[in-house]
C-alpha positions as CSV (number, residue, x, y, z in Angstrom):
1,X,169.0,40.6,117.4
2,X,166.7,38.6,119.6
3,X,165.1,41.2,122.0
4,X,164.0,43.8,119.0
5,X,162.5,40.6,116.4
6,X,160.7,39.6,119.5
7,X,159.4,43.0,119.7
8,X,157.9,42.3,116.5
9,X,155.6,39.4,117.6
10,X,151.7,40.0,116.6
11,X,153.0,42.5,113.7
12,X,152.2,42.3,110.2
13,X,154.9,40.9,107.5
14,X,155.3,40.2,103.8
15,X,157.4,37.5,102.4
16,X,159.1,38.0,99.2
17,X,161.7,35.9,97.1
18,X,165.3,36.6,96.0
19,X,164.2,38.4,93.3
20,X,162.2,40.5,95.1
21,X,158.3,39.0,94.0
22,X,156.1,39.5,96.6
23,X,154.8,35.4,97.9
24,X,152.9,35.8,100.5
25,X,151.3,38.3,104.0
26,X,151.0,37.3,107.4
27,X,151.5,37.5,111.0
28,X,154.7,36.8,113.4
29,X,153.7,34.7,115.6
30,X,157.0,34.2,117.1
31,X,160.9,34.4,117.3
32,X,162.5,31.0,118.4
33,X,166.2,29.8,118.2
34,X,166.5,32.7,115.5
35,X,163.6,31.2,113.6
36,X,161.1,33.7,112.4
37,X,157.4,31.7,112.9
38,X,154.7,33.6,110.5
39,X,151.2,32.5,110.5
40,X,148.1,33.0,108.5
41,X,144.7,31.9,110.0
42,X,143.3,32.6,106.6
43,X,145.4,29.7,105.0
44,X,146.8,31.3,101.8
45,X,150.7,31.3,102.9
46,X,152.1,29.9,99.6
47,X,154.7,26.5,100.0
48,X,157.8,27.0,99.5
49,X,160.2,24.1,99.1
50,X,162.9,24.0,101.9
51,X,166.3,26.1,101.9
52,X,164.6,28.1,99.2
53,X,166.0,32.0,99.9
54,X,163.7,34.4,100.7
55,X,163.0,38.1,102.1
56,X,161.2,39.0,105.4
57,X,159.7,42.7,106.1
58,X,157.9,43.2,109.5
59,X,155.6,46.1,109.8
60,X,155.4,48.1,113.3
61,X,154.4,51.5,113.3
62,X,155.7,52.3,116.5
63,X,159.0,50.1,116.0
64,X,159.3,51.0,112.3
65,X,160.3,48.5,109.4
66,X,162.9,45.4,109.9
67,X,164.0,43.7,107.0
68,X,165.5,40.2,107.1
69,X,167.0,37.4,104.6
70,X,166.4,33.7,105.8
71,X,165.5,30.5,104.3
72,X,162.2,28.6,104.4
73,X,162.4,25.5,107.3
74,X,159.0,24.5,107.1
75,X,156.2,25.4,104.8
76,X,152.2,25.2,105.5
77,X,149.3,27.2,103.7
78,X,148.7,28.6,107.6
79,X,152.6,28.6,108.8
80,X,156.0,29.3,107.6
81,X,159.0,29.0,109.7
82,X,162.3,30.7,108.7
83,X,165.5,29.7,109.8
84,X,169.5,31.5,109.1
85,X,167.7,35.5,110.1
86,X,170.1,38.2,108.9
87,X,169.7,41.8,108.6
88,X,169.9,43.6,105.0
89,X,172.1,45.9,104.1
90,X,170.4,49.7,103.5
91,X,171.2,49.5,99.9
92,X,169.1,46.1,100.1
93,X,166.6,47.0,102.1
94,X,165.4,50.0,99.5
95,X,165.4,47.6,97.0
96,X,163.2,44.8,98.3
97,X,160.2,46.4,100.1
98,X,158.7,48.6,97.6
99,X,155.2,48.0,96.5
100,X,155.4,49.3,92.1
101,X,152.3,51.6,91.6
102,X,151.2,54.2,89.3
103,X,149.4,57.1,91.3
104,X,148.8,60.5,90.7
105,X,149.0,63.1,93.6
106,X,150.7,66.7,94.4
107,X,152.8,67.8,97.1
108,X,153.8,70.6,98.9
109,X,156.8,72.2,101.0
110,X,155.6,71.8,104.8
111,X,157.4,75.0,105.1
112,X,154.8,76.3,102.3
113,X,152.2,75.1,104.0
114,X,153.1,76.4,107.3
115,X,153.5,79.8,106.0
116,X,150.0,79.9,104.4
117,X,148.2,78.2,107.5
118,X,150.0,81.7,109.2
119,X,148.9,84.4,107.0
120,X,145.3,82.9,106.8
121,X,145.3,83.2,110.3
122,X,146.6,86.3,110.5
123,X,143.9,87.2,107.7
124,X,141.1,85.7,109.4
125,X,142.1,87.8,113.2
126,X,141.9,91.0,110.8
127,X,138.3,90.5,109.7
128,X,137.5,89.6,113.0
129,X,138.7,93.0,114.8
130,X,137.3,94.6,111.0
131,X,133.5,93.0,111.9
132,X,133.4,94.1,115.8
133,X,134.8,97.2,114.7
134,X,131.9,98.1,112.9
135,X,129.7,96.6,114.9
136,X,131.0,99.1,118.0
137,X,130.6,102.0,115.6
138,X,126.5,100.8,114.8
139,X,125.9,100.6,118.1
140,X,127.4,104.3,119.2
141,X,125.5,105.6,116.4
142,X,122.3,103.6,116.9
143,X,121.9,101.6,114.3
144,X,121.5,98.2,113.4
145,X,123.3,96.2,111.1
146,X,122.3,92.7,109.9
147,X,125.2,89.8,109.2
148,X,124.6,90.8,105.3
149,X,125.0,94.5,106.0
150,X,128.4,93.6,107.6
151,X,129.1,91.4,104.9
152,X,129.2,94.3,102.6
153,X,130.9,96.7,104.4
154,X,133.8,94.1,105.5
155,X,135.0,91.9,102.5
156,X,136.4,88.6,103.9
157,X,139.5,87.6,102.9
158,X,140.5,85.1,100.2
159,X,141.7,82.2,101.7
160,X,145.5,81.3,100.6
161,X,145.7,78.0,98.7
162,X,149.9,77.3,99.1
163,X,152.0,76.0,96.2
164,X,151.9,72.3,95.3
165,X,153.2,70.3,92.6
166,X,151.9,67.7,90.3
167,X,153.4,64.3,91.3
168,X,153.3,60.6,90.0
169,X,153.5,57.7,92.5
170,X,155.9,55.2,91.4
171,X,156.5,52.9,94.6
172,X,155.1,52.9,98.1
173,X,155.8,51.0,101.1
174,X,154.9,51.2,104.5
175,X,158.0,53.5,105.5
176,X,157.8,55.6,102.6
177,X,157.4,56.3,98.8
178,X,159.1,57.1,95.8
179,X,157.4,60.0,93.8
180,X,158.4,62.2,89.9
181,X,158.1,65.4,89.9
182,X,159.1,68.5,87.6
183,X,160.5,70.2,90.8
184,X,163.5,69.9,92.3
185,X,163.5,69.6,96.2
186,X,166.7,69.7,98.8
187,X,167.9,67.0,100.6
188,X,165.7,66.2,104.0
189,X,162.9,68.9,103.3
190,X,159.7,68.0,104.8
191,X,157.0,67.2,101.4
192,X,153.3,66.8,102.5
193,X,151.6,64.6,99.7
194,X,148.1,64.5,98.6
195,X,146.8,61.2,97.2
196,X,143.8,59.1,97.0
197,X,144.0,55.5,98.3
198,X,141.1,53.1,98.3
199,X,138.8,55.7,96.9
200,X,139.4,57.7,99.9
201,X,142.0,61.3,100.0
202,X,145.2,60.8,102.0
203,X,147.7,63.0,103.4
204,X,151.4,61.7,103.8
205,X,153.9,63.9,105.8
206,X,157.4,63.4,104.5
207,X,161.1,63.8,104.4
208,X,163.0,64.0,101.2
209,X,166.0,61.4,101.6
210,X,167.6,61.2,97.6
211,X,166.9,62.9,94.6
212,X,167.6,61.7,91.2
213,X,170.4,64.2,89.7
214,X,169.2,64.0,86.2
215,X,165.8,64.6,84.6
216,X,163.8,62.2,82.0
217,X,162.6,63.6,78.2
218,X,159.9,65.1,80.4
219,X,161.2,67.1,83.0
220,X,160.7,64.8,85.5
221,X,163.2,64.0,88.7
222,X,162.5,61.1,90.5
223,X,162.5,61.6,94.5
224,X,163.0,59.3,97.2
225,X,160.6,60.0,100.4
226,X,160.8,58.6,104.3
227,X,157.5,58.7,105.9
228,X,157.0,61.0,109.2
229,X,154.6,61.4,112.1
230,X,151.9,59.1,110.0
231,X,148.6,59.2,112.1
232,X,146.7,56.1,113.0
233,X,144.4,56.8,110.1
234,X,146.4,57.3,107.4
235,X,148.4,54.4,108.2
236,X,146.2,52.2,108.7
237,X,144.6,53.4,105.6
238,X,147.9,53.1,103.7
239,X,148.2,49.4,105.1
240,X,144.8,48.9,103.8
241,X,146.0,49.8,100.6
242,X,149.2,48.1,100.3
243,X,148.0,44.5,101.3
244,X,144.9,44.6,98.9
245,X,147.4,45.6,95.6
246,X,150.2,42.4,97.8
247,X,146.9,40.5,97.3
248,X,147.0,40.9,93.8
249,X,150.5,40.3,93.0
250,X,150.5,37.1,95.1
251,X,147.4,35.6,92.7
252,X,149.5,36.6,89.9
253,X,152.3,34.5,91.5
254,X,150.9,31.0,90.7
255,X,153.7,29.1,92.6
256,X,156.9,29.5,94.0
């Protein structure tokens, strides 16, 4: 266990309680005697008394997500030490780390995607050998043809808009999301979502890991989503995001 938490050191983390309310954000500063040592310069760790039970999730985009259970050993509003580390269980670790949210968004099959990004290339390489075609004929028969006459004579192609889907953002985290949706998807297909976060349009490349086999009054399945290939960007933007809505549930969380 030691060499991976160390790994961690510098990374972002979020504490939350047995019951899975969110207490407080900071930074691990170190891994001692398997003693977790979070910091926050800004002050606004939360006590806790000691013994009291609590969650661990450190962020790493390039290690990925750890989860941890471990009890508070010392408790400052700028450092928090946690003692008895264990790992959680995968059932446990779906449960804890999720951020509840109401978003609105639509996705699309990758594969969907992929296809259209094909044939609009394909469409766009036909208008192309279309415009010098014409152009070659002008200039054998001596005449000159401006961009609009060639706009007339060669219609450009409608660009191909693929098939997406309404969806409604239920939880998110920083490894992935669970979404509802009035279509059903297969097991490990690759879902690009669309949403807006911060005020500003995101795009979330995914992978289908569980789908809900029954449907509510409204047609709805809910599906459970692993994040892939995330750029800088967008993750950082999604971090952005997920620490300013922590913020609020921790100043809803008065004590703990």
């Amino acid at each position: 266990m030691a060499a991976p938490l160390a790994s961690y050191v510098n990374c972002p983390c979020e504490i939350k309680s047995d019951e899975n309310v969110l207490l407080a954000t900071g930074i691990l500063a170190g891994f001692y005697n398997n003693e977790l040592v979070i910091c926050d310069p800004r002050c606004t760790l939360a006590l806790a008394r000691y013994n009291r039970p609590v969650k661990v999730y450190l962020h790493s985009s390039e290690l990925g997500g750890c989860e941890l259970t471990g009890k508070v050993y010392i408790s400052t509003n700028s450092l928090m030490r946690i003692k008895d580390l264990q790992m959680l269980t995968g059932q446990e670790r779906r449960d804890c780390f999720r951020l509840a949210v109401h978003l609105t968004g639509s996705a699309c099959r990758a594969s969907e995607l992929s296809r259209v990004q094909s044939l609009n290339r394909m469409h766009e390489l036909e208008y192309d050998k279309k415009l010098q075609c014409d152009r070659r004929l002008a200039e054998i028969a001596k005449v000159e043809l401006s961009d609009e006459d060639l706009a007339k004579r060669v219609q450009k192609p409608e660009i191909v808009v693929p098939v997406s889907y309404p969806v409604q953002i239920v939880d998110l985290c920083a490894g992935g999301m669970k979404i509802k949706c009035q279509e059903s998807f297969r097991r490990h297909e690759r879902l690009i979502v669309h949403l807006e976060l911060l005020g500003k349009p995101a795009e979330l490349s995914c992978l289908t890991v569980r789908e809900s086999s029954h449907k509510d009054d409204k047609g709805f399945r809910v599906v459970g989503c692993k994040f892939q290939e995330v750029g800088s960007r967008q993750n950082d933007l999604l971090c952005s995001f997920l620490l300013q809505e922590q913020g609020k549930q921790i100043k809803k969380s008065k004590s703990i």
